[in-house]
mmCIF file of the N, C-alpha and C atoms, coordinates in Angstrom:
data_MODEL
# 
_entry.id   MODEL 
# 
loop_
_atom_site.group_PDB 
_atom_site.id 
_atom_site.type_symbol 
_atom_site.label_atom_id 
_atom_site.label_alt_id 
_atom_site.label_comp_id 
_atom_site.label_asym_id 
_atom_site.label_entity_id 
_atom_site.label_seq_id 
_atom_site.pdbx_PDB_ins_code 
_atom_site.Cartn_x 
_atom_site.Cartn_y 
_atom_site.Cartn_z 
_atom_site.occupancy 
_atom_site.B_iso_or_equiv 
_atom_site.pdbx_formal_charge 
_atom_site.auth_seq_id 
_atom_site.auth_comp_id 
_atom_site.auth_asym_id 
_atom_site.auth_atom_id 
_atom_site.pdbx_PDB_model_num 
ATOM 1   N N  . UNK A 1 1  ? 25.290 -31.154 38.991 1.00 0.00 ? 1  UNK A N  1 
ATOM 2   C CA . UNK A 1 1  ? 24.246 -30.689 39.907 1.00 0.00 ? 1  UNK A CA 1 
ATOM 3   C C  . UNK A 1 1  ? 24.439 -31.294 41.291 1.00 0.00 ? 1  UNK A C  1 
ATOM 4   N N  . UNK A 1 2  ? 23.890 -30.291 42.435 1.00 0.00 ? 2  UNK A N  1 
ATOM 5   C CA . UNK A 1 2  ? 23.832 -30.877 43.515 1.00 0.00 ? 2  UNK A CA 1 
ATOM 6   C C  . UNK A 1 2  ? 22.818 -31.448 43.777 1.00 0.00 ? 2  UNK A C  1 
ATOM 7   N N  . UNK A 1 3  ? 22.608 -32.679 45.322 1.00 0.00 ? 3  UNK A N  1 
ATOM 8   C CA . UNK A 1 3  ? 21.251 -33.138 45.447 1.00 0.00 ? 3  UNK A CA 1 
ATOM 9   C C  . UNK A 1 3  ? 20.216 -32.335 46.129 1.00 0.00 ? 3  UNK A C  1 
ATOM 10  N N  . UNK A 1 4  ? 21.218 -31.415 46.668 1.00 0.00 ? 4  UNK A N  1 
ATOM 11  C CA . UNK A 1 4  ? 20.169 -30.039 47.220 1.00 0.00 ? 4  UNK A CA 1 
ATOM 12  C C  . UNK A 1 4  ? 19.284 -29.347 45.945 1.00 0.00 ? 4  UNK A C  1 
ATOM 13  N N  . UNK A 1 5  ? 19.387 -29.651 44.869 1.00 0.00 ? 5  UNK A N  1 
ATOM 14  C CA . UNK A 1 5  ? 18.582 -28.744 43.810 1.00 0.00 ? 5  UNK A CA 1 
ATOM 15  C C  . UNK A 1 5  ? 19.508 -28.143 43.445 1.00 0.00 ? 5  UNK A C  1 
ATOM 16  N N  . UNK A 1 6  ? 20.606 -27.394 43.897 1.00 0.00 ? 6  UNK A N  1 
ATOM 17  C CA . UNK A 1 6  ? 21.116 -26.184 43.342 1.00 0.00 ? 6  UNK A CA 1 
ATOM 18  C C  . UNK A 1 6  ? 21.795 -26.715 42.087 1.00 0.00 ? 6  UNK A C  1 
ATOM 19  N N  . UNK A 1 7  ? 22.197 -25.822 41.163 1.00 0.00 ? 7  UNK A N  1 
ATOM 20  C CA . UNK A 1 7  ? 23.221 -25.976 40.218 1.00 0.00 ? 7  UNK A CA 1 
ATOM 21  C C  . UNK A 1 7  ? 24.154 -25.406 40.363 1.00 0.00 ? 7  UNK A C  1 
ATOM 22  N N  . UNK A 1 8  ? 25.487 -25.885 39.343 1.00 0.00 ? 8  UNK A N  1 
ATOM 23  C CA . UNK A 1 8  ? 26.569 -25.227 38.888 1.00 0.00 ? 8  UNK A CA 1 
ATOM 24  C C  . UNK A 1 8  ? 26.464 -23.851 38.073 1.00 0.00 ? 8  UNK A C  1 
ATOM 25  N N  . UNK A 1 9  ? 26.978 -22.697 38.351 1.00 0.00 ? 9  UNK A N  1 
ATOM 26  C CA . UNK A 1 9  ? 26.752 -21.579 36.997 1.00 0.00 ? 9  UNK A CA 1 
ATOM 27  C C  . UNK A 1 9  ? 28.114 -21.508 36.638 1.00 0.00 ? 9  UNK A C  1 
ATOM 28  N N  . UNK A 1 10 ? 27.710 -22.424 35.164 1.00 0.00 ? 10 UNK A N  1 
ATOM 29  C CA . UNK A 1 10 ? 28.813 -22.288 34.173 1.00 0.00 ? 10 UNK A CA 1 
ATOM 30  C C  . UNK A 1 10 ? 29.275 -21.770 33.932 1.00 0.00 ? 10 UNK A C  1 
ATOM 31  N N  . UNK A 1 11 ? 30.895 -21.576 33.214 1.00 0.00 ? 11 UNK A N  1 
ATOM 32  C CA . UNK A 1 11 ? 31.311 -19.850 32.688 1.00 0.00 ? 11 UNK A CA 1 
ATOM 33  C C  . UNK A 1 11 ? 30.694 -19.558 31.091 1.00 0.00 ? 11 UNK A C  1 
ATOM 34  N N  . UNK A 1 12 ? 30.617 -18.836 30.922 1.00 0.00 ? 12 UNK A N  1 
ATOM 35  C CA . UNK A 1 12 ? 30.396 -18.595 29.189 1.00 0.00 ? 12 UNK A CA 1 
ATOM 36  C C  . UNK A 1 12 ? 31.437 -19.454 28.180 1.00 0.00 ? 12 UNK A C  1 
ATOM 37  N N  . UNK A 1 13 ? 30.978 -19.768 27.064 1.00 0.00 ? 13 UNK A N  1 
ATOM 38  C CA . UNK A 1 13 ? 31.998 -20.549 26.362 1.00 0.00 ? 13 UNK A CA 1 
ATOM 39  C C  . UNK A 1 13 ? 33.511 -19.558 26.070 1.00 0.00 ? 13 UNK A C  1 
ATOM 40  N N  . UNK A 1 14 ? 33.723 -18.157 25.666 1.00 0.00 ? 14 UNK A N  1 
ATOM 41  C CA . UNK A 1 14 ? 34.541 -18.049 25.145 1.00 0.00 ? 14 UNK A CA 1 
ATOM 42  C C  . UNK A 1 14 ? 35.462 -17.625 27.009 1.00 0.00 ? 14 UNK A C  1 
ATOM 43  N N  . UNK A 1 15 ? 34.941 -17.583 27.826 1.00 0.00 ? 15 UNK A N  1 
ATOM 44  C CA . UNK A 1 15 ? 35.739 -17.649 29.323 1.00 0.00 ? 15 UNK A CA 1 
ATOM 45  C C  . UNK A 1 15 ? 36.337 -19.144 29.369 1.00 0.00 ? 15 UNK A C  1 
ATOM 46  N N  . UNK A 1 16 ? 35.808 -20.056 29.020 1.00 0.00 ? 16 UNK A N  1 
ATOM 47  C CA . UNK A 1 16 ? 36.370 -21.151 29.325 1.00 0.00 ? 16 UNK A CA 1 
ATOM 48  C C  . UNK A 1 16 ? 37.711 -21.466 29.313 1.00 0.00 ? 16 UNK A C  1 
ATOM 49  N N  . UNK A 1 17 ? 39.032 -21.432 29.737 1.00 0.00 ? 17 UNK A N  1 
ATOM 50  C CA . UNK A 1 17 ? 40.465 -21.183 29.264 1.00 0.00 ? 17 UNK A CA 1 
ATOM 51  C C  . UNK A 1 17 ? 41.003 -23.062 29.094 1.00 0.00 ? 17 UNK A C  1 
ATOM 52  N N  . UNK A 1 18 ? 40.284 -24.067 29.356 1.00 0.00 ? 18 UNK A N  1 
ATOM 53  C CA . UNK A 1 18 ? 40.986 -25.162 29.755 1.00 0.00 ? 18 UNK A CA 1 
ATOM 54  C C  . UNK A 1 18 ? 40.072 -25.802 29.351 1.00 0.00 ? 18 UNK A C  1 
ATOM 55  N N  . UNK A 1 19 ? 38.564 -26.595 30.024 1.00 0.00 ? 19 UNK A N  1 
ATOM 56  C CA . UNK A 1 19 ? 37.967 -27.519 30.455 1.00 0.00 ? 19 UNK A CA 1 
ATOM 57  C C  . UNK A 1 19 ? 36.682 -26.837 30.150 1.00 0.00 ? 19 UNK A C  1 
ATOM 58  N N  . UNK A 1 20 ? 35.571 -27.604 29.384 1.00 0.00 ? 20 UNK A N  1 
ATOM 59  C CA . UNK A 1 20 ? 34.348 -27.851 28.684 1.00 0.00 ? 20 UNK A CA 1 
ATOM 60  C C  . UNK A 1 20 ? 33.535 -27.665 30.532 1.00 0.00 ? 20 UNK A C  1 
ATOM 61  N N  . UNK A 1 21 ? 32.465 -26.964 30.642 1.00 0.00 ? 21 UNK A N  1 
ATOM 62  C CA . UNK A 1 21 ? 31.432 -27.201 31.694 1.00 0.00 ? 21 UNK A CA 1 
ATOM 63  C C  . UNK A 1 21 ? 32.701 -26.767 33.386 1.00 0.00 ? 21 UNK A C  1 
ATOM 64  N N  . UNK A 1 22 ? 33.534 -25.455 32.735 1.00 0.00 ? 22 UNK A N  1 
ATOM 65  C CA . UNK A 1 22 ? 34.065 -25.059 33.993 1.00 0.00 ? 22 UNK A CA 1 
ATOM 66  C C  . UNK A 1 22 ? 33.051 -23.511 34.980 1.00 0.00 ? 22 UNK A C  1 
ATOM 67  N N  . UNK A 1 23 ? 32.694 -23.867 35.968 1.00 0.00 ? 23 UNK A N  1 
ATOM 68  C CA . UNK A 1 23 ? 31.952 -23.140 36.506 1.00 0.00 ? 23 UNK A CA 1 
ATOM 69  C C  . UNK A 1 23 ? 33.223 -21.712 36.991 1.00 0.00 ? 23 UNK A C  1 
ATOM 70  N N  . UNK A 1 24 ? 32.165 -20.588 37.298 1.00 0.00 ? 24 UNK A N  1 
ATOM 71  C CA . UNK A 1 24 ? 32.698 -19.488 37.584 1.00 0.00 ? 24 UNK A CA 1 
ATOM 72  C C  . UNK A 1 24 ? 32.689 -19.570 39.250 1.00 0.00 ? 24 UNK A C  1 
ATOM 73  N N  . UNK A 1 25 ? 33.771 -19.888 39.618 1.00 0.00 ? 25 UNK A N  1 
ATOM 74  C CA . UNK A 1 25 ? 34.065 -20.215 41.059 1.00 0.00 ? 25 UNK A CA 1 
ATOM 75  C C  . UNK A 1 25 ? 33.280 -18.911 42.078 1.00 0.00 ? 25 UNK A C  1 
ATOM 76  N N  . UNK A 1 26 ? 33.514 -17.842 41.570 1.00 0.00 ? 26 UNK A N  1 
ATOM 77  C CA . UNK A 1 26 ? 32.674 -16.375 42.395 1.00 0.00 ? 26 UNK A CA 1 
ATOM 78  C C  . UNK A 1 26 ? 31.456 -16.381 42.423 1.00 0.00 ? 26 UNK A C  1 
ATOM 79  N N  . UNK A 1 27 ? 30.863 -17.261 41.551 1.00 0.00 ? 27 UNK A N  1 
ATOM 80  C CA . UNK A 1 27 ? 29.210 -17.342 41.251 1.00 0.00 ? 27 UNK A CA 1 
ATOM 81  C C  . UNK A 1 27 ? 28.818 -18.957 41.628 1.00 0.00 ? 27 UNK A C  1 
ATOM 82  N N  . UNK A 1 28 ? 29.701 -19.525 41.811 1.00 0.00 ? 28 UNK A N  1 
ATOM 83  C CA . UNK A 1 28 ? 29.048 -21.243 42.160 1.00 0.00 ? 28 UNK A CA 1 
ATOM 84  C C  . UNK A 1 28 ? 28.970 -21.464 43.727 1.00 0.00 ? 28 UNK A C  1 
ATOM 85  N N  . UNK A 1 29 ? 27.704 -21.351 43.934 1.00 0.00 ? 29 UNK A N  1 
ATOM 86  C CA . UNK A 1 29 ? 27.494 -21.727 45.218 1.00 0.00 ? 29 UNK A CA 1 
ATOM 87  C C  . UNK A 1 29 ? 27.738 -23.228 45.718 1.00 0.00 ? 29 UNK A C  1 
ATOM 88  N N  . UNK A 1 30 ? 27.851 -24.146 45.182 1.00 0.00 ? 30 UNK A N  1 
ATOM 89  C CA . UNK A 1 30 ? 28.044 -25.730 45.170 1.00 0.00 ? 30 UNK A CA 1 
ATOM 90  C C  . UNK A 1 30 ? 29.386 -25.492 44.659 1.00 0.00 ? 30 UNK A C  1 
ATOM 91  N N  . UNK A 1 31 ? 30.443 -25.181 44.386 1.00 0.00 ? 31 UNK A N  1 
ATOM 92  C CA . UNK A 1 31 ? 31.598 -25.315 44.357 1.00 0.00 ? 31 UNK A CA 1 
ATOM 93  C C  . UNK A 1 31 ? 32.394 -24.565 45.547 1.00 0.00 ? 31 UNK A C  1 
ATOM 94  N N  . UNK A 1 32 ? 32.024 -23.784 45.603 1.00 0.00 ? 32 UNK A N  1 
ATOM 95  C CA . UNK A 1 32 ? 32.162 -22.706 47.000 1.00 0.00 ? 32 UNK A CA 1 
ATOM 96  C C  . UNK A 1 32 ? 32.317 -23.673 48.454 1.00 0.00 ? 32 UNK A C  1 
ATOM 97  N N  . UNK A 1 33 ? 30.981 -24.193 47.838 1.00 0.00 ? 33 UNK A N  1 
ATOM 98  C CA . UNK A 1 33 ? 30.879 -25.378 49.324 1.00 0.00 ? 33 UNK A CA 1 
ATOM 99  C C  . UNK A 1 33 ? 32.062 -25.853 49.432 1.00 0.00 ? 33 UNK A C  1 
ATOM 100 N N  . UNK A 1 34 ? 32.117 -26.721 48.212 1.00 0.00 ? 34 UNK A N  1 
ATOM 101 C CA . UNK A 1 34 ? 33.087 -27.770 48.127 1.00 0.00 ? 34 UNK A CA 1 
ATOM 102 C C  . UNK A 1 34 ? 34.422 -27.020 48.450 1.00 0.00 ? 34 UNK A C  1 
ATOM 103 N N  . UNK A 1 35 ? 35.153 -25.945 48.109 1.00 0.00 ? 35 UNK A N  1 
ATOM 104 C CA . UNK A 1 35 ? 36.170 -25.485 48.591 1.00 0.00 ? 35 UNK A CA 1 
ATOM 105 C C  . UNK A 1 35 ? 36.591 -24.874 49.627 1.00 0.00 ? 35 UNK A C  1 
ATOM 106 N N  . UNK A 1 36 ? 35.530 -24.633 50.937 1.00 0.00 ? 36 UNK A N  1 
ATOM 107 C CA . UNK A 1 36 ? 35.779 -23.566 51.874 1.00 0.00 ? 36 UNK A CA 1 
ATOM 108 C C  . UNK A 1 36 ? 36.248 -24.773 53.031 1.00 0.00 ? 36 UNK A C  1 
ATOM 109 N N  . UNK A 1 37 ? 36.169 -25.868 52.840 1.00 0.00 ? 37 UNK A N  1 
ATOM 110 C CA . UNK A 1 37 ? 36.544 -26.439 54.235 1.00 0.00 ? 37 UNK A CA 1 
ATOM 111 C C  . UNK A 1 37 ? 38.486 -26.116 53.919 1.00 0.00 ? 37 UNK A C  1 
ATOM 112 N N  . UNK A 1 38 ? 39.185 -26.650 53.114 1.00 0.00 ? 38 UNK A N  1 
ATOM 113 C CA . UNK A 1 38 ? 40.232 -26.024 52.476 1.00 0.00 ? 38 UNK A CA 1 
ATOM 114 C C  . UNK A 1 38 ? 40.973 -25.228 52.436 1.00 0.00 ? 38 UNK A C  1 
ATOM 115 N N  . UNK A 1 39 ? 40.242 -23.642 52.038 1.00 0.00 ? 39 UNK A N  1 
ATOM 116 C CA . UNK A 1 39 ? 40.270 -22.424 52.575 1.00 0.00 ? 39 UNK A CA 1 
ATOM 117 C C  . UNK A 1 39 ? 40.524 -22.193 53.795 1.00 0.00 ? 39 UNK A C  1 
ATOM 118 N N  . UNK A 1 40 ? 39.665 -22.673 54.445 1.00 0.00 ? 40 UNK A N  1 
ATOM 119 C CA . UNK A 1 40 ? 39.469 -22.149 55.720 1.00 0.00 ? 40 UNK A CA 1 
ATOM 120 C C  . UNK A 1 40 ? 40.617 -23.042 56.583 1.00 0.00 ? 40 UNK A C  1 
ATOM 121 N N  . UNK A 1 41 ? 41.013 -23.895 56.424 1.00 0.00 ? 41 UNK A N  1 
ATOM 122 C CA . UNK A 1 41 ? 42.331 -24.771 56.879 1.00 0.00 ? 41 UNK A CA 1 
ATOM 123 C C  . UNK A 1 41 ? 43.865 -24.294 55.999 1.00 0.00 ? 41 UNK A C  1 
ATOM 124 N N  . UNK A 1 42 ? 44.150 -24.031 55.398 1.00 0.00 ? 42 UNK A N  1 
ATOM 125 C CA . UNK A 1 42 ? 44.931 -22.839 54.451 1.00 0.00 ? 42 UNK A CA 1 
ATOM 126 C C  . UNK A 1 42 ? 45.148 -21.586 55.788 1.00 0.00 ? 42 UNK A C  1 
ATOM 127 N N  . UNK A 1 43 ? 43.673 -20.627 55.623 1.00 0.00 ? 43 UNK A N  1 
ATOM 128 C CA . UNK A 1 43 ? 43.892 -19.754 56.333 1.00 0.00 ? 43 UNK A CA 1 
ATOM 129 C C  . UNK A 1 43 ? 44.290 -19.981 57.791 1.00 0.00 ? 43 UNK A C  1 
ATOM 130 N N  . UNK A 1 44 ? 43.912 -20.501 58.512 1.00 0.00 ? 44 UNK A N  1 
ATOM 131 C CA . UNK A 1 44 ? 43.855 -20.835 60.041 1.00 0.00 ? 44 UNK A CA 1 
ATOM 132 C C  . UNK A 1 44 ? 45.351 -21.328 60.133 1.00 0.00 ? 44 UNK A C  1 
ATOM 133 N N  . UNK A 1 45 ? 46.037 -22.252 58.848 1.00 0.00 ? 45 UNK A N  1 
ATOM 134 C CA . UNK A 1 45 ? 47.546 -22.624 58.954 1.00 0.00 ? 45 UNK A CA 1 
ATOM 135 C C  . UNK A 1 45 ? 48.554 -20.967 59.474 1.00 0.00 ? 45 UNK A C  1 
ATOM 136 N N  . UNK A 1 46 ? 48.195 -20.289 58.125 1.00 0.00 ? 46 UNK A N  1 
ATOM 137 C CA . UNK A 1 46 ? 48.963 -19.422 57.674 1.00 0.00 ? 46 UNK A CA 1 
ATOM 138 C C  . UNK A 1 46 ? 48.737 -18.263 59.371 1.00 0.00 ? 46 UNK A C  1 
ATOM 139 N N  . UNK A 1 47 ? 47.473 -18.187 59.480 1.00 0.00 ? 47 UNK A N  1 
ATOM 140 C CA . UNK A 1 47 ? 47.280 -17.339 60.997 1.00 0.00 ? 47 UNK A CA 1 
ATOM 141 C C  . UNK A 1 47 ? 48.072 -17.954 62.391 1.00 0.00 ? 47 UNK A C  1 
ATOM 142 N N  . UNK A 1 48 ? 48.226 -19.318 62.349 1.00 0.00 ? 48 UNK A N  1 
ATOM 143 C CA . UNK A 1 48 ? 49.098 -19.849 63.393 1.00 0.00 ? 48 UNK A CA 1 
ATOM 144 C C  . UNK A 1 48 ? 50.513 -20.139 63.022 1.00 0.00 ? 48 UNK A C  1 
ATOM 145 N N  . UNK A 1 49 ? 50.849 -20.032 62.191 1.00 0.00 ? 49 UNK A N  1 
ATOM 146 C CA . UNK A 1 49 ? 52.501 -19.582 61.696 1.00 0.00 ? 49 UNK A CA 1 
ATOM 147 C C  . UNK A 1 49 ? 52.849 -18.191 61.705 1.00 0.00 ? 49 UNK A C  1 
ATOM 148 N N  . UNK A 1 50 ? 52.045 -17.265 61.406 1.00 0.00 ? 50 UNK A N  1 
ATOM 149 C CA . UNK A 1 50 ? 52.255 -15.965 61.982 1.00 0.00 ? 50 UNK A CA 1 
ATOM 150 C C  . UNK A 1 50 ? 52.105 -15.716 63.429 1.00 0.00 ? 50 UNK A C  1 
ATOM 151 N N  . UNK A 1 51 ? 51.422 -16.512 64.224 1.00 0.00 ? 51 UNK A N  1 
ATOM 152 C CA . UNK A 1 51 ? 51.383 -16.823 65.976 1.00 0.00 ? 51 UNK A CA 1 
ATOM 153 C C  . UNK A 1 51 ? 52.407 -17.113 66.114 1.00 0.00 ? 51 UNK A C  1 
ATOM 154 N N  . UNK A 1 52 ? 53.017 -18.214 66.035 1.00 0.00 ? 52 UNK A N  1 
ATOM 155 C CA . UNK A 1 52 ? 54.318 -18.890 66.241 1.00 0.00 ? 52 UNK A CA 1 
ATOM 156 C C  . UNK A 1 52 ? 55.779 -18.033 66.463 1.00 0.00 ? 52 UNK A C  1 
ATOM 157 N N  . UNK A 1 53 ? 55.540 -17.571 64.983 1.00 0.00 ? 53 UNK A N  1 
ATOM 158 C CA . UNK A 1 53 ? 56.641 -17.028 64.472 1.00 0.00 ? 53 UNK A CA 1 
ATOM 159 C C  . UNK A 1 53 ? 56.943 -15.670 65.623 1.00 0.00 ? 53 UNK A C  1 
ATOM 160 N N  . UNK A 1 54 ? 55.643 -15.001 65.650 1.00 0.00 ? 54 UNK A N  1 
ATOM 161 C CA . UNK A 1 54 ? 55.887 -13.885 66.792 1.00 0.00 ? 54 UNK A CA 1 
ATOM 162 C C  . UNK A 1 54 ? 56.302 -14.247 68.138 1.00 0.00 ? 54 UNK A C  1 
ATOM 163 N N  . UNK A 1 55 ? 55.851 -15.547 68.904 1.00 0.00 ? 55 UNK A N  1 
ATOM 164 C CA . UNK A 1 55 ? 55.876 -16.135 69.854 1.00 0.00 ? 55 UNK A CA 1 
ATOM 165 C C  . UNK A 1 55 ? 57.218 -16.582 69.716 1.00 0.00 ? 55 UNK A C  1 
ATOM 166 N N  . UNK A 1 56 ? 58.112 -17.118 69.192 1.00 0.00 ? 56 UNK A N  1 
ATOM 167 C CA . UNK A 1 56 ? 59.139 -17.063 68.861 1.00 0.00 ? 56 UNK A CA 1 
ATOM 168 C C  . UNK A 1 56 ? 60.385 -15.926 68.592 1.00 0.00 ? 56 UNK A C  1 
ATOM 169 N N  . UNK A 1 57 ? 60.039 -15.086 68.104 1.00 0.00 ? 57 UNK A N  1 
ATOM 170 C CA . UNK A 1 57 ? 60.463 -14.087 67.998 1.00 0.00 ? 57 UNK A CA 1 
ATOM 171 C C  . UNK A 1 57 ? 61.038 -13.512 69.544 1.00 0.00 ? 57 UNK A C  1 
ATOM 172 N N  . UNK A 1 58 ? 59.359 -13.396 70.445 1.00 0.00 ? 58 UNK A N  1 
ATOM 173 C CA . UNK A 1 58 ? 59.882 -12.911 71.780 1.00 0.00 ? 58 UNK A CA 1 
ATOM 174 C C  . UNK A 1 58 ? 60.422 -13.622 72.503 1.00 0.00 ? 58 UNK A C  1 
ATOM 175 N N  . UNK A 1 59 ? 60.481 -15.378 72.597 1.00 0.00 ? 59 UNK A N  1 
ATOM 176 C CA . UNK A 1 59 ? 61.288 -15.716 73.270 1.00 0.00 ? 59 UNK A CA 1 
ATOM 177 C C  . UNK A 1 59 ? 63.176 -15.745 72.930 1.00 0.00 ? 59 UNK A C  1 
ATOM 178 N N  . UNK A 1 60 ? 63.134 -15.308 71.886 1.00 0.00 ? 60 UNK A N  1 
ATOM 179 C CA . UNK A 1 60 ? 64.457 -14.806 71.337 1.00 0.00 ? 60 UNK A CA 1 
ATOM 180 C C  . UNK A 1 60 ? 65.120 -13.893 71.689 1.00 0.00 ? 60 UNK A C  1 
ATOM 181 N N  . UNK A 1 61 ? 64.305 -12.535 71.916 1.00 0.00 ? 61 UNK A N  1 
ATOM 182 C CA . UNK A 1 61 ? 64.768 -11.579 72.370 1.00 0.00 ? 61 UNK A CA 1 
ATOM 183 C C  . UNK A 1 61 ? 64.462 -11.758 74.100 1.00 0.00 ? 61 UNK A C  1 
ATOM 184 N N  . UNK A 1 62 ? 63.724 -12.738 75.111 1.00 0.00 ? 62 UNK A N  1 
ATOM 185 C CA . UNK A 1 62 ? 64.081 -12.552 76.445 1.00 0.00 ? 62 UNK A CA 1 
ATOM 186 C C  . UNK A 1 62 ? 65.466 -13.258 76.697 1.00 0.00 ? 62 UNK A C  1 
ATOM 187 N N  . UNK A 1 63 ? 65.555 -14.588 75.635 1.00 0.00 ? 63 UNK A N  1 
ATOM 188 C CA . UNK A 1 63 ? 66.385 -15.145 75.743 1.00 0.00 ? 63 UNK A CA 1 
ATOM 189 C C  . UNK A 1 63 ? 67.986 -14.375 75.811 1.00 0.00 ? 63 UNK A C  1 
ATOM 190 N N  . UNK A 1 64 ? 67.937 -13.035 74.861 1.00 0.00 ? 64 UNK A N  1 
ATOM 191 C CA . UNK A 1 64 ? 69.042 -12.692 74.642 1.00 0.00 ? 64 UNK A CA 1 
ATOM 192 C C  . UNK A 1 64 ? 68.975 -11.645 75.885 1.00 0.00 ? 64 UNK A C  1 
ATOM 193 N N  . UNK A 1 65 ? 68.675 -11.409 76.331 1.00 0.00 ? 65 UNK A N  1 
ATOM 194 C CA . UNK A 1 65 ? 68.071 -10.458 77.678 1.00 0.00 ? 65 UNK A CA 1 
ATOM 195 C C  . UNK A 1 65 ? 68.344 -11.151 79.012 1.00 0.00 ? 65 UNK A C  1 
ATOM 196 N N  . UNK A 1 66 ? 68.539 -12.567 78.694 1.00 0.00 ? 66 UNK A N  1 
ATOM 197 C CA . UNK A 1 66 ? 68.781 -13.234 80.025 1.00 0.00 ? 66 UNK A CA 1 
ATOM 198 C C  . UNK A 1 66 ? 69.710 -14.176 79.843 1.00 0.00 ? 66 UNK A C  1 
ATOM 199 N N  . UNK A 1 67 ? 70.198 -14.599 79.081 1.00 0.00 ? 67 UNK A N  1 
ATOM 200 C CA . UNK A 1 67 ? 71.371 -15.532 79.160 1.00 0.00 ? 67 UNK A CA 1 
ATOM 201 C C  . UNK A 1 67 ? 72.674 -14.573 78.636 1.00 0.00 ? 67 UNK A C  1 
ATOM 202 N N  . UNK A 1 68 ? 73.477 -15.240 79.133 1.00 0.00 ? 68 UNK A N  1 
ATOM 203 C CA . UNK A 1 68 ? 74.817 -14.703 78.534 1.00 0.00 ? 68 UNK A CA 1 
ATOM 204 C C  . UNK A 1 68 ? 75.853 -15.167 77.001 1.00 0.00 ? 68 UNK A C  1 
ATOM 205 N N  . UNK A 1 69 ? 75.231 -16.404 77.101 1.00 0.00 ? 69 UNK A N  1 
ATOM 206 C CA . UNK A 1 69 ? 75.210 -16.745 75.828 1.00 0.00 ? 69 UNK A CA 1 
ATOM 207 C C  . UNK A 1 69 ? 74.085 -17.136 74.900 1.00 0.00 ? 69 UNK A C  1 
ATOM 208 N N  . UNK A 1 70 ? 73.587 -16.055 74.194 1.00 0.00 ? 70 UNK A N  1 
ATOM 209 C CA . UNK A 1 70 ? 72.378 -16.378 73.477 1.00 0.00 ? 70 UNK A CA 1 
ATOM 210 C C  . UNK A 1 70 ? 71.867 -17.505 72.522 1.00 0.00 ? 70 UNK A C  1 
ATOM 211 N N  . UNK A 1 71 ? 73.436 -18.123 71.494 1.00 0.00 ? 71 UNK A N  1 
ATOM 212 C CA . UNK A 1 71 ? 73.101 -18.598 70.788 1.00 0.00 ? 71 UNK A CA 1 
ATOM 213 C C  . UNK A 1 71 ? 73.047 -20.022 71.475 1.00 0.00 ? 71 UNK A C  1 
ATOM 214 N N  . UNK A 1 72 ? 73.650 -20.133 72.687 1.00 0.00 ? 72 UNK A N  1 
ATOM 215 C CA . UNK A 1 72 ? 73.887 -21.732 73.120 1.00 0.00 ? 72 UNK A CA 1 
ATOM 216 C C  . UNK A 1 72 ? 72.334 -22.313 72.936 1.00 0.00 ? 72 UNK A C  1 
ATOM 217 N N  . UNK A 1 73 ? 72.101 -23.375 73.048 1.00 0.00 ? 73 UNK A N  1 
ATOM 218 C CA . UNK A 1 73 ? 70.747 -24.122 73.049 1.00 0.00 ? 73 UNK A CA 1 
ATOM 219 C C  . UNK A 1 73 ? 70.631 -23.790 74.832 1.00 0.00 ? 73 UNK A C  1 
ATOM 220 N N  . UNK A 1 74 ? 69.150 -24.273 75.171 1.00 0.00 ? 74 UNK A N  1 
ATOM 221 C CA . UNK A 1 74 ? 68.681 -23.829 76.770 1.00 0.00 ? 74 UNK A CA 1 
ATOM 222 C C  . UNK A 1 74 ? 68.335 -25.262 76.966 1.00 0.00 ? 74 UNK A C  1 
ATOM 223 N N  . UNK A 1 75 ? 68.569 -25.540 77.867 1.00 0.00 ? 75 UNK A N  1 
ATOM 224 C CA . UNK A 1 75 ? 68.223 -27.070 78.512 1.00 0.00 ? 75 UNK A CA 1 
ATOM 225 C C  . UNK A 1 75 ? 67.150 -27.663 78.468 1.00 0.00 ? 75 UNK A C  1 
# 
């Protein structure tokens, strides 16, 4: 239990696949909590590696657009 009042909603016994008193993560509002800071740092990773990667991408192709040797390293 949380100290807010709320509870855990358990899964049914024969859902249980592992562990005695495992809550149904889609229905637990107090576990939810507990996992979204997580989530939400997960997602925000994965959204700025797809930034990157594009941002990268185009300086690849000005690079090859303006130097004469593309693969050399740039100063």
């Amino acid at each position: 239990c949380d100290s807010s009042g709320e509870e855990h909603v358990l899964a049914p016994p024969g859902l249980q696949p592992h562990c005695e008193g495992q809550c149904l993560i889609w229905a637990c509002k107090v576990c939810k909590r507990k996992s979204a800071p997580t989530d939400r740092r997960k997602a925000a990773t994965l959204r700025e590696r797809r930034r990157l990667k594009k941002i990268n991408e185009g300086f690849d192709a000005l690079k090859k657009k303006t130097v004469p040797n593309p693969n050399q390293r740039l100063p």
